[in-house]
Backbone as a ProteinNet text record, in pm:
[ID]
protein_1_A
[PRIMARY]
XXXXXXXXXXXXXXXXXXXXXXXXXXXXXXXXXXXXXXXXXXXXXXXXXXXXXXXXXXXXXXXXXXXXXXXXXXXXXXXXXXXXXXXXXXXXXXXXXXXXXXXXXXXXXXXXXXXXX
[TERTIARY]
-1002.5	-902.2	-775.7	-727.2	-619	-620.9	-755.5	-799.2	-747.5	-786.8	-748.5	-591.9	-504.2	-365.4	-311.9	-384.9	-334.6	-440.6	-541.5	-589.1	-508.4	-431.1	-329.1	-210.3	-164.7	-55.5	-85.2	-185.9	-263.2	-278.1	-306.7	-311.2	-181.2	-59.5	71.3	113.7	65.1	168.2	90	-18.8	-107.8	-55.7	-71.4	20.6	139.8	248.2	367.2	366	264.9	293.4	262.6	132	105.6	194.3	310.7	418.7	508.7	535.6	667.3	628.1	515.4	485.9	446.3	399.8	420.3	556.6	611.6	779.3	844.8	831.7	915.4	914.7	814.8	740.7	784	786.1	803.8	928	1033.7	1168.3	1267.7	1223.9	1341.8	1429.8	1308.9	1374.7	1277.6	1205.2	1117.7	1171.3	1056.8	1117.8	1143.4	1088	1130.8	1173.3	1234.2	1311.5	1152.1	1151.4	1085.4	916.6	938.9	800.6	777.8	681.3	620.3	442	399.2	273.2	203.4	324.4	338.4	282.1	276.1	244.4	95.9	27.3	-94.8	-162.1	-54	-90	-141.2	-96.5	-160.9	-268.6	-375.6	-490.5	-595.1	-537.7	-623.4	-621.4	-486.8	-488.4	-542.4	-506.4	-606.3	-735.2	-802.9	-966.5	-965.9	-877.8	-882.1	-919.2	-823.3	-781	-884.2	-992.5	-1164.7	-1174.4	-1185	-1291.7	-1190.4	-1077	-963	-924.4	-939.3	-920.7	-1046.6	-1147.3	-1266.8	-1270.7	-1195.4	-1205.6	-1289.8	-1367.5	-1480.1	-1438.9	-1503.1	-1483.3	-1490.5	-1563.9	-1541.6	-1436.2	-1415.8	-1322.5	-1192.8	-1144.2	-1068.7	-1056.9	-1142.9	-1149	-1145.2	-1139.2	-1142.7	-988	-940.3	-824.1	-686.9	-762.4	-690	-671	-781.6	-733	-654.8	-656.8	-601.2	-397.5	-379.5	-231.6	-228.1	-182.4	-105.1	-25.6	-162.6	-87.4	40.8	49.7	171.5	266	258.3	336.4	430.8	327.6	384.1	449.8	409.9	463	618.4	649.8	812.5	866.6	821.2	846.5	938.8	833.4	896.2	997.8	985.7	1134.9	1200.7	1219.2	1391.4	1472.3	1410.3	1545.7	1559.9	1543.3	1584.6	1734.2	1726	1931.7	1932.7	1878	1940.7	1922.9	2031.2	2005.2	1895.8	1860.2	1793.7	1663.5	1638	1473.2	1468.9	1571.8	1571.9	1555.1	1598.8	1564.9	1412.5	1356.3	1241.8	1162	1215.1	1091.2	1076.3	1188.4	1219.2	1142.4	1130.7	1040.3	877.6	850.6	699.6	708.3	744.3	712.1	724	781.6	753	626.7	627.9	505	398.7	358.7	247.4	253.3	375	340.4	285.8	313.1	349.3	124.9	105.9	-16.3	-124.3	-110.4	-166.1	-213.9	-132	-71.1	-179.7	-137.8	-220.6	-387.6	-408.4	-565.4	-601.6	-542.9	-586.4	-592.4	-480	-496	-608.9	-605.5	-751.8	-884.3	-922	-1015.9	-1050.1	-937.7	-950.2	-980.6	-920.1	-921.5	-1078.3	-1070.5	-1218.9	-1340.3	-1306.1	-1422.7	-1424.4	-1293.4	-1324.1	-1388.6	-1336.2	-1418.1	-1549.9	-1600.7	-1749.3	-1833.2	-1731.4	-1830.3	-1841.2	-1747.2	-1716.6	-1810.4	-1826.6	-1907.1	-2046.2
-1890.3	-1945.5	-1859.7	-1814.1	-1708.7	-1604.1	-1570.6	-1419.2	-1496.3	-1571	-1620.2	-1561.8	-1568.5	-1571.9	-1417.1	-1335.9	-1165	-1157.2	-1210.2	-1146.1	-1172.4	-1254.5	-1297.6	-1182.7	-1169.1	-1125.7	-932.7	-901.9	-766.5	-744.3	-802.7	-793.3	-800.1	-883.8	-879.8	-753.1	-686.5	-550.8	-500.8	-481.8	-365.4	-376.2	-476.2	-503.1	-451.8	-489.8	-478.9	-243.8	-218.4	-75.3	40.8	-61.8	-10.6	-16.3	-102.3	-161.5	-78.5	-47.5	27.5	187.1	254.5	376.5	416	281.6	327.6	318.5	252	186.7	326.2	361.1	452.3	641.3	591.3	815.4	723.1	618.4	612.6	552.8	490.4	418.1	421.1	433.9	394	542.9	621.6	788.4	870.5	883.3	1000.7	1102.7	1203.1	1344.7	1450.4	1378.5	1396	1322.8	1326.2	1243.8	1195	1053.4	962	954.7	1019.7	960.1	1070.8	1130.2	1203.8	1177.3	1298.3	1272.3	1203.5	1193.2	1143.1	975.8	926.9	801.2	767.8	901.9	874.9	877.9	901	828.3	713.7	586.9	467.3	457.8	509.3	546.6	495.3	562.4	545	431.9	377.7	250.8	164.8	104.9	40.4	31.5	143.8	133.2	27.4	9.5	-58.3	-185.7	-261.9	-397.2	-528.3	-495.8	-569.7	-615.1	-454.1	-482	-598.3	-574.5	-619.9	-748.8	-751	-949.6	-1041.5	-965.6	-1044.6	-982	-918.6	-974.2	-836.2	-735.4	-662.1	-552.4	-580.7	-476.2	-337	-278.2	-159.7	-119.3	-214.9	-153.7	-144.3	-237.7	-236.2	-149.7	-84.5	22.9	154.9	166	267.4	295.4	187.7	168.8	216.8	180.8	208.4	361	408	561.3	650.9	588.5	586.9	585.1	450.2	432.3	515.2	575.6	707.8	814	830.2	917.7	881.5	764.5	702.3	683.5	666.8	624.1	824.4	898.8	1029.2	1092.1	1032.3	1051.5	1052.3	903.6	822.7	881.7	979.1	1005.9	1148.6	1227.9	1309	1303.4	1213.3	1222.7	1100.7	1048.6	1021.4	1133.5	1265.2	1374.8	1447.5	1329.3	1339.5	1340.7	1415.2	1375.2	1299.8	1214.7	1086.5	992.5	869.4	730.3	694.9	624.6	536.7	581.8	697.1	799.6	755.9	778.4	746.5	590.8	504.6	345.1	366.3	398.2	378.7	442.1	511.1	614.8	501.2	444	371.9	250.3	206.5	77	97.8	230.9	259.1	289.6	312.8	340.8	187.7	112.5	-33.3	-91.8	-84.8	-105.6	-71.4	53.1	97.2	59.9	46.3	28.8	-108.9	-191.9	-338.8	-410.3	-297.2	-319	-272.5	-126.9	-66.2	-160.8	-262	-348.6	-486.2	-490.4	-635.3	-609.8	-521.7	-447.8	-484.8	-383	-406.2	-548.3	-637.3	-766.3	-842.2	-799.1	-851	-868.1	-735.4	-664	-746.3	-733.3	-752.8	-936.9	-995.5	-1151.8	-1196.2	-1139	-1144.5	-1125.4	-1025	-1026.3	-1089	-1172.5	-1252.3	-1393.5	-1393.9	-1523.1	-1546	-1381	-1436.4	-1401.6	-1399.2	-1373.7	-1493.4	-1598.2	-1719.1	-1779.5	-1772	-1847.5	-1865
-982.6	-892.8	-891.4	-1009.9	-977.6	-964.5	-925.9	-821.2	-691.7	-658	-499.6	-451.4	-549.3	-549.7	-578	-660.9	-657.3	-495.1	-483.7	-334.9	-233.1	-173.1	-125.1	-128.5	-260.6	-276.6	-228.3	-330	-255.3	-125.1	-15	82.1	219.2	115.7	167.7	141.9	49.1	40.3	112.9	66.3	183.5	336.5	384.3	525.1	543.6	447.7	450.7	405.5	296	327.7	436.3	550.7	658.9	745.2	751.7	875.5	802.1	702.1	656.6	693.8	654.2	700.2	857.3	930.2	1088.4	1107	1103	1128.2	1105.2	976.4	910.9	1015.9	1011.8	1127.7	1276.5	1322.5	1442.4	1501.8	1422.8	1467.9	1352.3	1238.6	1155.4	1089.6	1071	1001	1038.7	1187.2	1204.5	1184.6	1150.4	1127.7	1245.7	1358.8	1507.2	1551.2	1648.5	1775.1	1848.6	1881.9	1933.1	1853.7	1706.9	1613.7	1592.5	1512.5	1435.4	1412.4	1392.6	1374.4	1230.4	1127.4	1025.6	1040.5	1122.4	1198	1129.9	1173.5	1101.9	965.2	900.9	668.9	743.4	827.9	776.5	821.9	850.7	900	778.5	733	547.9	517.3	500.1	465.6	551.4	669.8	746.4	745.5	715.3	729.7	608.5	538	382.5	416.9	513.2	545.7	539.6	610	672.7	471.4	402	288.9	218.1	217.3	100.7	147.8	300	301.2	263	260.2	178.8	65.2	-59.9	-150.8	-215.2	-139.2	-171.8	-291.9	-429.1	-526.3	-484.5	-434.2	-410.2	-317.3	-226.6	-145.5	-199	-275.4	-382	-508.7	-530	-606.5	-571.1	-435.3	-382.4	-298.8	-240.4	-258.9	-372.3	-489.9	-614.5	-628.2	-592.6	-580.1	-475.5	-351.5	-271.6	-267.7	-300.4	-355.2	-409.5	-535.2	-591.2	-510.9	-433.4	-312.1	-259.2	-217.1	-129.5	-199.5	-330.9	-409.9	-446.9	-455.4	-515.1	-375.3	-236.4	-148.4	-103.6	-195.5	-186.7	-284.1	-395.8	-493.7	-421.5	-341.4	-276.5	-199	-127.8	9.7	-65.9	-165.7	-204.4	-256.3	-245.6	-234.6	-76.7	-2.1	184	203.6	297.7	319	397.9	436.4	518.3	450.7	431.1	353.9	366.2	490.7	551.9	534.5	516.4	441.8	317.8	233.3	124.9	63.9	140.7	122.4	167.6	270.5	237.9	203.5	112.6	-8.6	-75.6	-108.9	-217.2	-213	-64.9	-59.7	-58.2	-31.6	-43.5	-194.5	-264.6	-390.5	-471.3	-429.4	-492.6	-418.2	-294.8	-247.3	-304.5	-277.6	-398.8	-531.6	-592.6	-740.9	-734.5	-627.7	-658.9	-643.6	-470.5	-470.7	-539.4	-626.9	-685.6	-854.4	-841.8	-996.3	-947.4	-848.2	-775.6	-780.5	-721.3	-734.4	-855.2	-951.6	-1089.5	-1148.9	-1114.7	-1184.4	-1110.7	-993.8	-909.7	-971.1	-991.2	-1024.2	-1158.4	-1275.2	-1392.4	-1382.4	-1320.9	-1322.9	-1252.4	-1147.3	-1129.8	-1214.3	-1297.2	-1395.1	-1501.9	-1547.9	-1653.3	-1558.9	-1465.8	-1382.4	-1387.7	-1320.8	-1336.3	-1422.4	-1551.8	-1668.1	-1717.9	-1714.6	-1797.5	-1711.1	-1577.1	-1501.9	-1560.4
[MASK]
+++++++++++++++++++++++++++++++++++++++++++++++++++++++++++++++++++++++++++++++++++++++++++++++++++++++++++++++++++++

């Protein structure tokens, strides 16, 4: 039952880091005037979405390797010269840490579940 609740919560960030990285290349700090081709990182993540709202171990594990990237991504451009780049390095890198953390407690809670089962 409290897999139900990191799956939930996993899937809010995943959402919330796909809307922050289109948002981010296309209105908030593109690296061009009217978007960037940068638009397309969330590509990756999306194909994610289908497996991870049902819950699917592998897709979730595959995922897990995935995040790092995004995370070493924000790692890079918080030395951007514009604020507003820099707030959201800052929010993809909690993002990732936050979903990358959720996965794992996923993963891990699930398997004491259906072992006890």
């Amino acid at each position: 039952m409290k897999s139900k609740y990191f799956l939930i919560l996993l899937n809010v960030f995943l959402l919330a880091l796909i809307a922050l990285t289109l948002l981010w290349e296309w209105q908030i700090a593109p690296i061009r005037q009217g978007g960037s081709w940068l638009m397309l990182k969330a590509v990756p993540l999306s194909l994610f979405v289908s497996g991870s709202l049902k819950g699917s171990k592998r897709t979730l594990q595959k995922l897990s390797l995935l995040v790092p990237f995004y995370m070493a991504e924000g790692i890079m451009r918080l030395s951007d010269l514009s604020l507003i780049s820099r707030y959201c390095a800052a929010a993809e890198i909690v993002l990732s840490v936050a979903l990358f953390l959720c996965v794992l407690a996923f993963i891990y809670i699930r398997r004491k579940e259906i072992q006890a089962a």
